[in-house]
C-alpha positions, 0 to 999 in steps of 0.5 A, spaced: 901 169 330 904 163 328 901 159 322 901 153 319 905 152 313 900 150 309 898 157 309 905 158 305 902 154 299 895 158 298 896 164 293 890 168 291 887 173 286 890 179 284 885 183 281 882 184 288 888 187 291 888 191 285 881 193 286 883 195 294 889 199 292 883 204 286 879 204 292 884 207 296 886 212 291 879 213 288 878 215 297 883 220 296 879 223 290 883 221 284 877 217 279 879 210 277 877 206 271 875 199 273 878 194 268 881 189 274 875 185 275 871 180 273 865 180 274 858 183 270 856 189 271 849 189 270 843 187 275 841 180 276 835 180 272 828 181 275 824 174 275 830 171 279 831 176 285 824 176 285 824 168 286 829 169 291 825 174 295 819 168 294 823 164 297 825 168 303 817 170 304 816 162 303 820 161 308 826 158 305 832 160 310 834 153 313 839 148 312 839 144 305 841 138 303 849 138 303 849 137 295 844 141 294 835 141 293 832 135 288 829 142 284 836 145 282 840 139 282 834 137 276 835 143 273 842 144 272 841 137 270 837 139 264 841 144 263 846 140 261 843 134 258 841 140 253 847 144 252 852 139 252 849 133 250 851 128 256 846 123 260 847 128 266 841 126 272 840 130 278 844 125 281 850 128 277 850 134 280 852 137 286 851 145 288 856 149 292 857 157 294 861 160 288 864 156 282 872 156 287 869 151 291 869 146 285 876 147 283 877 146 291 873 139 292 876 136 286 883 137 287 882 134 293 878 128 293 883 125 287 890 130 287 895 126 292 902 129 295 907 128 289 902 126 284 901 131 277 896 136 275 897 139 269 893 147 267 893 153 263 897 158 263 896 164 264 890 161 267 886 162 273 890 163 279 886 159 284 889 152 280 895 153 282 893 155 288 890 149 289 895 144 286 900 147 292 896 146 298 896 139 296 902 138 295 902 136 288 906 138 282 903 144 278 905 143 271 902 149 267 902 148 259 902 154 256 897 158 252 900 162 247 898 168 243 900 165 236 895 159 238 889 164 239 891 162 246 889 155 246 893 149 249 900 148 247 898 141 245 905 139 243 907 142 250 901 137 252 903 131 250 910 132 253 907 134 260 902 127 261 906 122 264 904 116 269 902 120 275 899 125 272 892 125 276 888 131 273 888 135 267 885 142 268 882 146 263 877 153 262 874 155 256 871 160 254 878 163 258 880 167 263 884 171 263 885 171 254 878 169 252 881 164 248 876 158 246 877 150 245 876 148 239 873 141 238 880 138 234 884 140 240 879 137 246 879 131 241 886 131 242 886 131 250 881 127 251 885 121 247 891 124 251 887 123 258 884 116 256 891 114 254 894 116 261 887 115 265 887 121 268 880 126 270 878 133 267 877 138 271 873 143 265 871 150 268 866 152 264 864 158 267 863 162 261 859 157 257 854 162 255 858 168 254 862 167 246 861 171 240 864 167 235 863 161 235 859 154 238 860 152 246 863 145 246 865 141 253 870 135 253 865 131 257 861 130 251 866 127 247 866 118 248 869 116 253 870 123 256 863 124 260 865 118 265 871 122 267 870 129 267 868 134 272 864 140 269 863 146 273 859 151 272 855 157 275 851 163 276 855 169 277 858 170 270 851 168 266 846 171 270 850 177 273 850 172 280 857 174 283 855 176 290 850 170 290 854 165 290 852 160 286 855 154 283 855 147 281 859 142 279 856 135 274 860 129 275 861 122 275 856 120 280 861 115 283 865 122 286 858 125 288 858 122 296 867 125 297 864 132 294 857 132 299 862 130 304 867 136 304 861 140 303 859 137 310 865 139 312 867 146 309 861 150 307 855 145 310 850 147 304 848 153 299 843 158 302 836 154 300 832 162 297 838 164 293 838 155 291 831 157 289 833 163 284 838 158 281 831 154 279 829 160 276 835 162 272 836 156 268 828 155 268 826 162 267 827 167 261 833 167 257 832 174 254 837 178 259 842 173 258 842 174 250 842 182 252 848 181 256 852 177 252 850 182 246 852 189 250 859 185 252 859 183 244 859 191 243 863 192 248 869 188 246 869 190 238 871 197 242 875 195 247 879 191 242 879 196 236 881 202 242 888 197 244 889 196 237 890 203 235 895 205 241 901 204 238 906 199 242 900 195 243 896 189 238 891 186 241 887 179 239 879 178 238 877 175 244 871 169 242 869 168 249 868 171 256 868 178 258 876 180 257 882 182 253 889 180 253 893 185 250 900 185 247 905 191 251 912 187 250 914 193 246 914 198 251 920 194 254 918 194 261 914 189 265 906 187 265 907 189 273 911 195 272 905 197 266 899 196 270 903 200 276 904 206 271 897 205 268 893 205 275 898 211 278 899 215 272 892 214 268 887 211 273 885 206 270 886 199 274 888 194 269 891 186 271 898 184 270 898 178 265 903 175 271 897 175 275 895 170 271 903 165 271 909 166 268 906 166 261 902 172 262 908 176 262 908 182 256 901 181 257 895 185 261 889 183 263 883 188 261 876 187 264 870 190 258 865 188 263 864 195 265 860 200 260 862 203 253 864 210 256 867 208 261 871 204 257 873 210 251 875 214 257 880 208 260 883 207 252 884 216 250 887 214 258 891 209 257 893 212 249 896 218 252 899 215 258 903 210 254 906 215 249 909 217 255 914 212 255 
């Protein structure tokens, strides 16, 4: 089959390739322990499948508006006119099937061929992705251990330039569990004025931080008026399968993204809108549960890597992911996460999975129970003085 070129420029994630090739040993009877994915490992909670399941009983199952029901975009407004402290109205949001779609919308409603779009790296591969696709210039700033993984700022201001469009940023982060701290998104928001270009703050971990305080670039002055923040379901409320996300934005951009809504996905399926209703409406006690069970899981995950010699580990403040330093062992973070999967079954990512800055790094997921996580580090502590 011939395909077109543009198929050329689409990546994708790794970690589901990893997951395919565990999958295929775990059929062979080897036991794999999951670190590569990134999702939560608890259940929905109750009171929202139960909305949903009222919805599908109430008859919600037909089409909805492209940019999703009154209900939920009220919501999602609420939400973050409380968290953030913006003037965000219903007409400010839009709902979409998962948080990509966002990263999808917005690069293509404002990236032209040949303009400049500036992101994290190591970063979420699906920026870069996008960025390609258009045929615009991908110009990552790197995310460096010795800055808690923050952005290069220095690097920054010597990246913008004129035709740069869009800034993209993610915190809490994936795949580091770095966070922004207010002073360096002060620093970039005076950066995307000066050079007036949008923001793309991917949020999708706003609620998981252990540390310190949540804070979004839109709510700095001048800020709101240019930036998209997405946000979701799936990390907060363990929603990954439902697929629920949405972006708040300038309302001026709200028609370009209802059109390629129209135009690629037509709308979010209305029962799983309605469990969206009850999530951010509903009881926020499970949520605060989760967030203390990753909290714990962390200190584990993190003391566990610390204590393998050849390998140092920062504190991540937010998300659900170590970062984990394995420069000493001389090899590359593919060959590692290789040897690692084969020799101690434990599936890990390569920290190039998530660009070239990742390099000398692996990408471990605690998102999986205390003892699976003990078992994955004796494995991995065993494995590791081999080489």
């Amino acid at each position: 089959m011939r395909l077109a070129r543009r198929m050329n420029r689409l990546g994708t994630e790794t970690a589901f390739e990893v997951l395919a090739r565990a999958r295929a040993l775990e059929a062979e009877g080897r036991e794999i322990v999951h670190l590569e994915i990134g999702e939560p490992d608890f259940s929905t909670p109750q009171n929202i499948t139960a909305a949903a399941i009222d919805a599908l009983h109430a008859g919600q199952t037909h089409y909805t508006p492209s940019v999703g029901i009154p209900e939920l975009r009220e919501a999602v407004a609420q939400e973050i006119r409380r968290t953030r402290g913006i003037p965000a109205e219903a007409e400010n949001v839009v709902i979409v099937p998962g948080g990509k779609p966002i990263i999808y919308f917005t690069v293509m409603a404002l990236v032209e061929s040949g303009d400049e779009v500036i992101y994290p790296n190591p970063g979420f591969p699906i920026y870069e992705s996008m960025i390609n696709l258009v045929q615009a210039k991908p110009v990552p700033v790197p995310l460096l251990e010795e800055n808690d993984f923050c952005f290069d700022l220095p690097a920054l201001k010597k990246a913008i330039n004129k035709r740069t469009t869009l800034i993209i940023l993610n915190s809490p982060q994936n795949p580091t569990g770095g966070v922004l701290c207010k002073r360096d998104l002060e620093e970039i928001a005076e950066l995307a004025i000066d050079y007036d270009c949008y923001i793309l703050s991917d949020e999708i971990y706003s609620r998981i931080l252990y540390d310190t305080e949540f804070a979004s670039i839109a709510s700095l002055p001048g800020l709101w008026e240019r930036t998209i923040i997405l946000d979701g379901f799936s990390k907060t409320y363990a929603m990954t399968g439902w697929r629920m996300g949405y972006g708040v934005m300038p309302s001026d951009l709200v028609p370009a993204f209802g059109r390629l809504a129209t135009n690629s996905v037509s709308c979010t399926a209305a029962f799983t809108q309605w469990a969206g209703v009850e999530g951010l409406c509903g009881s926020q006690e499970e949520v605060d549960k989760m967030v203390a069970r990753f909290r714990e899981r962390r200190d584990v995950m993190v003391e566990g890597l610390n204590a393998i010699p050849g390998v140092s580990c920062r504190t991540p403040s937010g998300a659900f992911y170590a970062f984990p330093n394995i420069k000493s062992f001389d090899r590359s973070a593919q060959e590692i996460a290789d040897y690692l999967l084969q020799e101690a079954g434990v599936a890990v990512l390569p920290g190039t999975s998530f660009g070239s800055y990742g390099e000398g790094y692996l990408r471990l997921s605690y998102a999986n129970s205390v003892e699976n996580i003990e078992k994955a580090l004796i494995r991995m502590h065993e494995a590791l003085e081999k080489l």
